[in-house]
N, C-alpha and C positions, 0 to 999 in steps of 0.2 A: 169739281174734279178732285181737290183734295180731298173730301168726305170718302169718295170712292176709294181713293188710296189707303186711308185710312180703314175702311175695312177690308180691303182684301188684306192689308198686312194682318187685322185683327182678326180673320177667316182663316190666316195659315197660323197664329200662334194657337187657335180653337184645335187645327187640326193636332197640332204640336202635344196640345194636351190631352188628348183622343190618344195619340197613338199612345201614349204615355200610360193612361190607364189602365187601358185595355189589355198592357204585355202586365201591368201592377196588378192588375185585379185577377190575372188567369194566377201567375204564380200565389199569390196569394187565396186560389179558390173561392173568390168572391162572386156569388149567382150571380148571371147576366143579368137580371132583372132590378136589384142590386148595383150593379156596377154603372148601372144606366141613370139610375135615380143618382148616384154619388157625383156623376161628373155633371150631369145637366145641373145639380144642385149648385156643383163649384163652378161652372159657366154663367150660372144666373147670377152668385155674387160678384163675380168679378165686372159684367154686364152692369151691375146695381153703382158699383164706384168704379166704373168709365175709365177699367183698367187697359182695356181693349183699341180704347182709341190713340194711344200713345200721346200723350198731349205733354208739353214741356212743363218737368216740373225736378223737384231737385229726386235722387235715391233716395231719400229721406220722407221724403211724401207718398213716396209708391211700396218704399216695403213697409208705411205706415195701412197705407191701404190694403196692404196683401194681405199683412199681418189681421189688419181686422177680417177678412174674409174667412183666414184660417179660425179666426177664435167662433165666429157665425158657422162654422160648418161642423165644426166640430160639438157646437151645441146642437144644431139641427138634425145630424146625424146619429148621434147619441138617443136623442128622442124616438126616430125612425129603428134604429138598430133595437133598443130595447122593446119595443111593440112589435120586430118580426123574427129577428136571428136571435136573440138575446143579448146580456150584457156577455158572456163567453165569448161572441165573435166581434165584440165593440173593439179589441187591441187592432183589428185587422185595419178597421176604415180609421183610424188615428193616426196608424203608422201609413195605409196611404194618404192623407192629408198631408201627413209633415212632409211626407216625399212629396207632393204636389205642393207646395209650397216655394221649398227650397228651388224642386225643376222651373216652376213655371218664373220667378225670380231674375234665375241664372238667364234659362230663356228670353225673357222682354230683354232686361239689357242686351242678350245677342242682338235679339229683333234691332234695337235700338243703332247698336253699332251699323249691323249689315246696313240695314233700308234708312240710314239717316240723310243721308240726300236725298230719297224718295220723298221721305217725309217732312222735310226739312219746314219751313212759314219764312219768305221775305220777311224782315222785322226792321223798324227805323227809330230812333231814340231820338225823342225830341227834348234838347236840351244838350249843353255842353261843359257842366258842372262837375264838381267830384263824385256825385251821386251817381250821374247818366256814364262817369268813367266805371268806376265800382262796377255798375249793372252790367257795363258792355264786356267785364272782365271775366263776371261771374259767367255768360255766356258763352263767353270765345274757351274759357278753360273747363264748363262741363261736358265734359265726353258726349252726355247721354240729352244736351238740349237737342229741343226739336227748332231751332232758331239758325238763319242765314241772315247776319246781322249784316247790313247793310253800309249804317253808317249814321251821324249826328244829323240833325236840324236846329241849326240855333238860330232861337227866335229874339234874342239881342235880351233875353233876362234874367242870364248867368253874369254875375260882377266881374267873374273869373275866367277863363278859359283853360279846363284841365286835361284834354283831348289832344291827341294828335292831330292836326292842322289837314292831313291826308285824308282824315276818316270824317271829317263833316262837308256833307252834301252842298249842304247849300243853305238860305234864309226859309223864312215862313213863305215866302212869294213863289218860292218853286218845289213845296211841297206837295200841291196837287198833283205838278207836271212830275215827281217821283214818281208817287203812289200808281198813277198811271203807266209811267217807263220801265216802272221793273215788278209790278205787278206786286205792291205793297199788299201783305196779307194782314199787317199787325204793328199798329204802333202804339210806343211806348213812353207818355210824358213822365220825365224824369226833372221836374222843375218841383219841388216842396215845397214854394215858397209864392209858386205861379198864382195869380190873382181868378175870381171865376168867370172876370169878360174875356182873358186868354186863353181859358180851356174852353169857351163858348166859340170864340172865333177858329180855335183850331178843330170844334167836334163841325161847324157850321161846314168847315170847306171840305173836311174829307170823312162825316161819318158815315154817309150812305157807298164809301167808295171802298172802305175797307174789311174786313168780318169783326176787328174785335181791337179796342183802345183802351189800354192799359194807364189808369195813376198812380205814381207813388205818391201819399200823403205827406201832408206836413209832418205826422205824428210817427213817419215810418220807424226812427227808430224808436219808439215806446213801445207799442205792441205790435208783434208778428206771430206769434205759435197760437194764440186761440183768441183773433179776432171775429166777428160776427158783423156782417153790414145788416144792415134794417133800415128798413122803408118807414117812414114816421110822416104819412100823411105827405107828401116828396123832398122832406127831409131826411139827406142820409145822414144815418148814426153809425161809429163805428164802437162799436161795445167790444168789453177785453174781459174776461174771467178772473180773477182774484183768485186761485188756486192756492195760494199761502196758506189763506183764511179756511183750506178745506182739511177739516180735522178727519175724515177719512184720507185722505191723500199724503195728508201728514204720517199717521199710521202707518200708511202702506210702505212709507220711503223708511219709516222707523225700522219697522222687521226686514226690510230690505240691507238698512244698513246694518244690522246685528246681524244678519245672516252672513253680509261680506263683510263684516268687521270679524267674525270668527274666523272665516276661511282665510283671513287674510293673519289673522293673529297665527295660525298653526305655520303657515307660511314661513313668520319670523327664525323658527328655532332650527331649520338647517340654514337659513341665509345669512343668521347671529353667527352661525359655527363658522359661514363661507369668508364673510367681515373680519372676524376676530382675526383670521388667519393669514387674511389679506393685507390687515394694520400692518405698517412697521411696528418693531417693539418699543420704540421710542414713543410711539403714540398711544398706545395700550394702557398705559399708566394713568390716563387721562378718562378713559374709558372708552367703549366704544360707540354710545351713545350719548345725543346731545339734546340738551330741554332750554326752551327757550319760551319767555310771555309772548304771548299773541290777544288780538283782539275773540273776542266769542261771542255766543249769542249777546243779545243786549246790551253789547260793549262790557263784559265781564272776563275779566284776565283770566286767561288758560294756560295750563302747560305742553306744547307742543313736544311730540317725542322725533326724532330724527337718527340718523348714522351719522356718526362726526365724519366730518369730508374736510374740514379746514385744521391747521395744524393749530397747536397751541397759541393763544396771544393774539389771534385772528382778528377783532376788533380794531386794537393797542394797533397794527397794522396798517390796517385802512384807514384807520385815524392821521394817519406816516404820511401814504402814498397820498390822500388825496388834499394831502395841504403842496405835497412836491409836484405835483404834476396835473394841473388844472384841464386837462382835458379826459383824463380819469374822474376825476368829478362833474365835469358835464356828462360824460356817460353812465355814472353812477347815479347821478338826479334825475337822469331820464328813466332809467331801468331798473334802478335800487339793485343792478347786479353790476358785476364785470367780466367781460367775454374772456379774459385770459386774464382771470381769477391769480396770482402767485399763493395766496394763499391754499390754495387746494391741495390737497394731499394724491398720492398715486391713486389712491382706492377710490381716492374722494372725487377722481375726475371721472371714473365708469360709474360710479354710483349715482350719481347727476346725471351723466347722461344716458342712464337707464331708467333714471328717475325710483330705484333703487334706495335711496337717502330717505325717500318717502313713507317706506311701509313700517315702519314704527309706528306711523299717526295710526292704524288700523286702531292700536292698544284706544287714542283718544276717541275714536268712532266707537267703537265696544262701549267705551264708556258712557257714550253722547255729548261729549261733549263738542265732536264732529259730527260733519257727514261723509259718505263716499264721494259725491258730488253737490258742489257749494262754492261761494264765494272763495277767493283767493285768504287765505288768515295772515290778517295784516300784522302789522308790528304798531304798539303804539306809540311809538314817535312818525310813523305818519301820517299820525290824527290829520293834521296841519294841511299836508298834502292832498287829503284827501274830499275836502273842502264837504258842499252839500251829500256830497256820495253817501258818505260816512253813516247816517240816519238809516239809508235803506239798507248797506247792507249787511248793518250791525242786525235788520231783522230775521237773518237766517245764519245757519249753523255753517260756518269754514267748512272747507271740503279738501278733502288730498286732490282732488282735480276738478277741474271746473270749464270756464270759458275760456279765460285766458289758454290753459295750457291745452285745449283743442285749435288754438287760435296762434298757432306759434310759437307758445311756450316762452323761453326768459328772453327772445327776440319782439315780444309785443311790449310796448313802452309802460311806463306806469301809468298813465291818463288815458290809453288803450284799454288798462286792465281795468280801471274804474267803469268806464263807460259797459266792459265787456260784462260784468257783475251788475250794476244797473242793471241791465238787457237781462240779465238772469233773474234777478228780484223781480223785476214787471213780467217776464214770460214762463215762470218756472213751471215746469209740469214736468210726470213722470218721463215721457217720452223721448223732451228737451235733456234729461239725465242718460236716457239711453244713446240718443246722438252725440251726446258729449265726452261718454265714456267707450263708443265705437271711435270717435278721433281721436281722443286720448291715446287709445292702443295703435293706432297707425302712426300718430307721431312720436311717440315711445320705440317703437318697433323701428322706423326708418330714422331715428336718432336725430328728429327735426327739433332745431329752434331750444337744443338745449346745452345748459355750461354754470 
């Protein structure tokens, strides 16, 4: 029954892009013949990665998929075009692809929103740990899951209990009698640390009862962006890509980053004018700009560029406050910031939270000795602090934004930002840059988690 749901939704988003063509290709004079071959061409990729079936997964994975469809059709097409209408009429099926792109996009998410109860999967999380909470959260607040989460099963081997007391079902002993009650589609062990006689005895009671049983790994957070399971004779392996090590992919971020380390230098010289003007005169004399050491590639001291945001003395300051008031300095050890900063300047307070104070570092990308996107650039007195981290993520190039600040921003604690950089050194790919710097601009934009 689900399967059927699942394509008649996937039969009317086919129609969605039919009607779509068909008004694209007459304004654009595109032969019938032509127009027939372009859309079955983009219905078969899209068919090829299982965009059709709606299956839950985050925004991030489906306009990954689209995206590759679009760069597949655009090659295939090309090929096609140049053997019949020529390269003269190639602008036409480009500009309808990027329009079928963006439509078909925009569309699934409608699909998604409308028919999400249609399409919804019972789902039940076994487990009652911080993991199985995380998971249950990432659920309840993605718009676009195909998931009716249910509720916990805890099987007595969390130490912890991180869960609302409301939202767990029951023991191991009446998870048959769920699966049965409410017509369990999909469960989810969220135990990292679960042994393999109780992932035996839970697949033992309910695998022929459900369609599909979900692990998170011990290793979850090490590698997530480009894992590979393999079969190894019925040993599973979970294999990760080493993408650092790819001196093409290194290139590619290199010209990437000259290209936006220029647009972003030209940037500077009306937003210098906008600063200058903004300073009190009092603070002008000091300059408008502020360099400070930071860690760099290899653990090699860099000059960081910034907008001065703190008034003269700023230091000599914080040195003051946090011997006078020891709860400033437990917030200060946590964050290495303070939420109502005294020292900030008028200017210095929209510039932070524009994140504004920033685009100086463009000058240190230009240079290389940034990147666009990278590791947080630490300061070196928090060697210390920063314990085994330190080694990995002294291996990549500081970045004006990164994990952390798609993550929260100066709201994510400083053992948060280790961890979140970790996660970036072990998972880093071009794509992981592109998600980072599409959240970046949203939380820039709605002025989250910054000060």
């Amino acid at each position: 029954m689900e399967r059927h749901k699942r394509y008649i939704v996937g039969g009317f988003m086919i129609l969605l892009q039919y009607l779509m063509f068909r008004a694209l290709c007459m304004y654009l004079d595109i032969p019938v013949n032509m127009r027939n071959v372009s859309f079955f061409l983009y219905v078969f990729l899209y068919l090829k990665e299982d965009i059709y079936s709606f299956k839950t997964c985050l925004i991030w994975e489906e306009l990954k998929k689209q995206l590759k469809c679009y760069g597949e059709y655009l090659v295939i097409i090309s090929i096609i075009v140049y053997h019949t209408d020529g390269l003269g009429e190639l602008w036409k099926y480009c500009l309808l692809g990027t329009i079928a792109i963006a439509y078909s996009f925009i569309v699934a998410k409608l699909i998604r929103l409308i028919f999400v109860n249609y399409l919804r999967k019972n789902v039940v999380i076994v487990g009652v740990g911080s993991v199985a909470k995380e998971l249950s959260e990432v659920i309840s607040q993605n718009r676009f899951t195909m998931y009716n989460f249910l509720g916990f099963i805890d099987i007595g081997k969390n130490k912890t209990n991180k869960v609302s007391v409301d939202k767990i079902l029951g023991s191991k002993d009446i998870l048959i009698e769920e699966v049965n009650k409410k017509n369990v589609q999909e469960i989810i062990i969220a135990i990292p640390n679960i042994s393999d006689s109780d992932v035996n005895s839970i697949l033992d009671n309910v695998y022929s009862k459900v369609k599909r049983i979900k692990i998170i790994p011990k290793v979850n957070r090490s590698f997530t962006v480009t894992p590979e399971i393999q079969d190894y004779d019925s040993i599973m392996l979970i294999s990760s890509k080493n993408l650092n090590l790819s001196k093409k992919r290194k290139f590619i971020k290199r010209v990437l980053d000259i290209v936006v380390g220029f647009i972003g230098c030209l940037s500077l010289i009306p937003l210098t004018i906008l600063v200058w003007i903004k300073t009190e005169k009092n603070e002008r004399k000091n300059g408008i700009f502020f360099t400070q050491d930071r860690i760099g590639l290899d653990g090699k001291k860099i000059k960081i560029y910034k907008y001065r945001s703190m008034i003269t003395g700023a230091d000599d300051i914080l040195k003051k406050l946090l011997e006078e008031n020891p709860e400033l300095k437990e917030e200060y050890k946590k964050h290495k910031k303070l939420k109502d900063d005294p020292r900030i300047t008028k200017i210095g307070v929209f510039l932070r939270k524009t994140s504004l104070d920033e685009f100086p570092q463009f000058i240190n990308v230009l240079k290389g000795e940034m990147s666009f996107v990278g590791p947080r650039p630490y300061l070196f007195n928090e060697i210390d602090d920063m314990g085994n981290a330190y080694d990995k993520i002294i291996k990549l190039k500081p970045g004006i934004t990164g994990m952390w600040q798609a993550h929260g921003r100066s709201e994510t604690d400083f053992n948060e930002r280790l961890v979140l950089d970790e996660y970036y050194y072990r998972n880093w790919s071009l794509w992981l840059d592109i998600i980072i710097i599409i959240k970046t601009i949203k939380n820039v934009a709605a002025r989250e988690g910054a000060y």
